[in-house]
C-alpha positions as CSV (number, residue, x, y, z in Angstrom):
1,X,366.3,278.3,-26.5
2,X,366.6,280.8,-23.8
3,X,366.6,278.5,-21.3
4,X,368.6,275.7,-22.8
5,X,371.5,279.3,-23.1
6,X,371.1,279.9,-19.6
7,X,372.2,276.4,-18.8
8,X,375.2,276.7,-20.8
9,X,376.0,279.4,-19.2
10,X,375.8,278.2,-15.5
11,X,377.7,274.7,-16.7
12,X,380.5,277.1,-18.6
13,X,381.0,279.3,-15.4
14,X,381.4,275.8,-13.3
15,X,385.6,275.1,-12.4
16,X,388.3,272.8,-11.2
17,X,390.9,274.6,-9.2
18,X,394.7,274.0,-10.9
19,X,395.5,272.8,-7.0
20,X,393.5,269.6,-7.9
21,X,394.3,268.6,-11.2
22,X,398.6,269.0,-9.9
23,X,396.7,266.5,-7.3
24,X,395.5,264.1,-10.1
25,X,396.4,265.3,-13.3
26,X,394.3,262.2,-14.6
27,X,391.1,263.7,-13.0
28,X,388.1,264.6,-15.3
29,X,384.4,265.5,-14.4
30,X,381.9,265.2,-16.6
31,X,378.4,267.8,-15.6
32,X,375.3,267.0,-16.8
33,X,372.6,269.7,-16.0
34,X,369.3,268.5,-16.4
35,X,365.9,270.0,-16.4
36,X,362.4,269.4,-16.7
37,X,362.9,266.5,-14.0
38,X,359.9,264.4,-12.9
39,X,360.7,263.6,-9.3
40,X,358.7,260.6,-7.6
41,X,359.2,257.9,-5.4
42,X,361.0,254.6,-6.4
43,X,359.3,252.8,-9.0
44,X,359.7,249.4,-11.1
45,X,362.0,251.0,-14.0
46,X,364.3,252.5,-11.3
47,X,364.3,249.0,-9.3
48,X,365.2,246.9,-11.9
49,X,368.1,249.6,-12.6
50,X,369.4,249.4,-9.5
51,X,368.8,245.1,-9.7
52,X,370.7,244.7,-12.6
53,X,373.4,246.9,-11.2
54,X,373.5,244.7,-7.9
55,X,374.1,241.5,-10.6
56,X,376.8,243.2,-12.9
57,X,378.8,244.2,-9.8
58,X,378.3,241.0,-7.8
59,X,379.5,239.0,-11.1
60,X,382.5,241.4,-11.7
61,X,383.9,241.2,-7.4
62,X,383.6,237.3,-7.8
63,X,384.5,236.4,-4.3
64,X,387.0,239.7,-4.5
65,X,387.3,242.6,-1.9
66,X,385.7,245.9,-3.1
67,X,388.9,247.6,-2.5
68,X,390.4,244.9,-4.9
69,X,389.1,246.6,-8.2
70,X,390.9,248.8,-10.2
71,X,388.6,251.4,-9.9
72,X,388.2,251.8,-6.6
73,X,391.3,251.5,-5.7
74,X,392.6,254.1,-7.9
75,X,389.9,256.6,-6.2
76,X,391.6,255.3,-2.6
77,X,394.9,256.6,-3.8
78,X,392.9,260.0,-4.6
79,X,391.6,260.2,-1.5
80,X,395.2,260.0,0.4
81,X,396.5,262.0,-1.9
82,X,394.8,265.0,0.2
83,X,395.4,263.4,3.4
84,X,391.9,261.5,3.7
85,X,391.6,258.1,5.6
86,X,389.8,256.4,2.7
87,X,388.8,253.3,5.0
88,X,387.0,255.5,7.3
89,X,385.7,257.9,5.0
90,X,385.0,256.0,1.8
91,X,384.6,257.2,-2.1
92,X,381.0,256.8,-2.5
93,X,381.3,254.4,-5.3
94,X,382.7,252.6,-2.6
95,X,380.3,252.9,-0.6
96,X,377.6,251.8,-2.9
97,X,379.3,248.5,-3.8
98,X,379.7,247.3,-0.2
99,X,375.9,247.7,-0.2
100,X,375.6,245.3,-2.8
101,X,375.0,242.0,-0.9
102,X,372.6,243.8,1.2
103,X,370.8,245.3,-1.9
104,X,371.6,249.0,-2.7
105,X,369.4,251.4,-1.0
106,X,366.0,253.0,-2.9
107,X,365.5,256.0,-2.2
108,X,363.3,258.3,-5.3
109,X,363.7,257.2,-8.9
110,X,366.7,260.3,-9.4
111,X,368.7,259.0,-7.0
112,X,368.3,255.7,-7.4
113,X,369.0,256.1,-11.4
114,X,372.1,257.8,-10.5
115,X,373.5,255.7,-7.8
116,X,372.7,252.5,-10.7
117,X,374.7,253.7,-13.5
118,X,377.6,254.7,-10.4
119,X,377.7,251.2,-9.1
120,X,377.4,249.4,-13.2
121,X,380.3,251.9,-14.6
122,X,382.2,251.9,-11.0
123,X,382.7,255.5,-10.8
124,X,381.8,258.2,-8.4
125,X,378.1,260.2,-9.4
126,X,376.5,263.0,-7.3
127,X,373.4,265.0,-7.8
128,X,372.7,268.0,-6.7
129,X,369.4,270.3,-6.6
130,X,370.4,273.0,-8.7
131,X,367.8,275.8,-7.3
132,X,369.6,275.5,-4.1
133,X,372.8,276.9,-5.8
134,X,374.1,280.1,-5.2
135,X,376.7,280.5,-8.0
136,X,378.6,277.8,-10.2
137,X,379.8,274.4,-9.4
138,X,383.4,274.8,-8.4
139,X,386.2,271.9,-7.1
140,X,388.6,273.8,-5.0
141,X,391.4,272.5,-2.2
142,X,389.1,274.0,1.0
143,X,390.9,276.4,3.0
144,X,388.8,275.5,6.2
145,X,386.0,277.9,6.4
146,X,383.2,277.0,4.1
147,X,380.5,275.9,5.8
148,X,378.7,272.6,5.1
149,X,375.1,272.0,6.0
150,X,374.4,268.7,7.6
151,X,371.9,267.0,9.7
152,X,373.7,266.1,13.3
153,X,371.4,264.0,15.9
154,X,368.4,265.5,14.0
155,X,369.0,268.9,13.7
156,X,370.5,271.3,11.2
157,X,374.3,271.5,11.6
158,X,377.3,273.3,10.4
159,X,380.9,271.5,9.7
160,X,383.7,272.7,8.0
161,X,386.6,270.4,5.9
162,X,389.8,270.5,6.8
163,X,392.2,272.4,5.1
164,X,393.3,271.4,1.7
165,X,390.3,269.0,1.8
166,X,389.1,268.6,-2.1
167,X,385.4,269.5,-1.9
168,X,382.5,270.5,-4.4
169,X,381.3,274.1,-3.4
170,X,379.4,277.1,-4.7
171,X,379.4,280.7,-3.7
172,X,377.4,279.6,-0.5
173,X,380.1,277.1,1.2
174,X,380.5,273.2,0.6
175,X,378.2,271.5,-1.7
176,X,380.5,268.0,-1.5
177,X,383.0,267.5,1.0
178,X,385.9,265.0,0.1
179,X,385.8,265.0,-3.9
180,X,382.7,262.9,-3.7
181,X,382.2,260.8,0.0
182,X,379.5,263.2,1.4
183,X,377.0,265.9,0.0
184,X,375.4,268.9,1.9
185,X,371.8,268.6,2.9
186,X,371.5,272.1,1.3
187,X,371.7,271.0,-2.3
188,X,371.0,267.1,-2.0
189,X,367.8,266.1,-4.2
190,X,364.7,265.7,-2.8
191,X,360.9,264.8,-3.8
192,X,360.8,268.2,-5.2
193,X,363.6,268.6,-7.7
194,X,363.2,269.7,-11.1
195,X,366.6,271.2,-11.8
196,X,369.7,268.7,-11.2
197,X,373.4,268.9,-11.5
198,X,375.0,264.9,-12.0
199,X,378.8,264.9,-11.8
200,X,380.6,262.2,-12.8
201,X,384.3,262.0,-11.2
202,X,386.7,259.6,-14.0
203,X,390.1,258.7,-13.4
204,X,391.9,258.3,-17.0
205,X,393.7,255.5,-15.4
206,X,391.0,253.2,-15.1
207,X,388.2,255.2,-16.8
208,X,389.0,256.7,-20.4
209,X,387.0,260.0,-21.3
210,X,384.7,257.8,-24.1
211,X,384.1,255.9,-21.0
212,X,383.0,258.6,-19.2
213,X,381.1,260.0,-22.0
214,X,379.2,256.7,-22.2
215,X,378.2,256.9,-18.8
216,X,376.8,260.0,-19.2
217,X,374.7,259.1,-21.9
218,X,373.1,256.1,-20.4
219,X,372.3,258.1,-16.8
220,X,370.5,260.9,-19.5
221,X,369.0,257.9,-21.5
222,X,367.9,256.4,-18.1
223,X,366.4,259.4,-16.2
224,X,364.9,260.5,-19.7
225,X,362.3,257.6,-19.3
226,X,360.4,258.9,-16.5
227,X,360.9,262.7,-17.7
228,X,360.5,262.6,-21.6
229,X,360.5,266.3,-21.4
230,X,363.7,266.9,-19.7
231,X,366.7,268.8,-21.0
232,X,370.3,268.0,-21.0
233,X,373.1,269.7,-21.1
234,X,377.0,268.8,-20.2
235,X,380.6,269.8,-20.4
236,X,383.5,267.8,-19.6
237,X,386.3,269.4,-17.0
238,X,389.9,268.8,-17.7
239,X,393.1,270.8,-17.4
């Protein structure tokens, strides 16, 4: 009970700066905190996941251009809405579905569960290593002097966004940069993660909030197979 308190604390401290929502007043994450993770490598169960996903969305483009969805196109006009190129820097739903004909990338059975219910509901979904937090989840308009933690030429690296950039961060610097096209190697999720934050970016136009919900629900359901003793907890951000 403790525990499951704390949680709800840390997701109730998390935030969406006003400067975003007068950006997309459509805009809603949904955080799920979970805990009691068993990490591992890719496995059958997350294969198939990520196999079915690869069918659903090659069924749903039918011959059509990723870009030609309503889904992802909507999250393109996001993007330019703060200036971003989104054909150079995609949204990583995006991303994910031009991978398709190739076969989407497995990585550990987190991930890949995550990046399987992103590419089957067509919405953007992060996780994040919660122990490498230093403070609450926070969406902000950058003003150009977080730092973000990258690997560059294979070594540690810092970057910084542009200002008025929409980026994930804590009290440490950039968690996310560009709503949801690239996280820090800080707080990505790695064989040894136990604690994770998911965030799943909706756009009411072409994702109602039940939607979202849903989504949510099946990513718990799903990671809840390979760690029947996790613990869930979420809120939904709006304005």
């Amino acid at each position: 009970m403790e525990a499951q308190l704390r949680a709800v604390e840390w997701l109730n401290a998390a935030s969406v700066e006003s400067s975003v929502f007068q950006l997309r007043p459509d805009y809603r994450a949904l955080l799920v905190l979970a805990e009691g993770l068993a990490p591992g490598g890719s496995d059958g169960a997350s294969d198939q996941l990520l196999a079915d996903a690869e069918r659903k969305i090659a069924q749903e483009l039918d011959g059509r251009r990723p870009e030609e969805l309503d889904e992802l196109a909507a999250w393109r006009e996001a993007y330019r809405s703060f200036g971003a190129k989104p054909q150079r820097t995609r949204p990583s739903v995006e991303a994910l579905v031009r991978r398709v004909d190739g076969g989407l990338p497995r990585i550990d059975r987190i991930t890949d569960t995550y990046n399987a219910i992103s590419v089957t509901h067509l919405l953007p979904l992060g996780g994040e290593d919660v122990d490498n937090y230093v403070g609450p989840a926070q969406l902000v308009r950058a003003t150009g002097e977080e730092e973000f933690e990258v690997v560059a030429e294979e070594r540690p690296a810092i970057e910084y966004p542009k200002v008025g950039e929409v980026v994930w961060k804590d009290d440490a610097g950039v968690t996310c940069r560009r709503w949801n096209w690239r996280q820090s190697t800080r707080t990505r999720i790695g064989e040894s993660t136990v604690r994770a934050l998911f965030i799943l970016d909706g756009l009411l136009d072409v994702t109602a909030e039940p939607d979202l919900v849903a989504a949510g629900e099946e990513l718990q359901a799903a990671l809840a197979r390979f760690s029947p003793e996790a613990q869930f907890s979420s809120r939904l951000l709006a304005p």
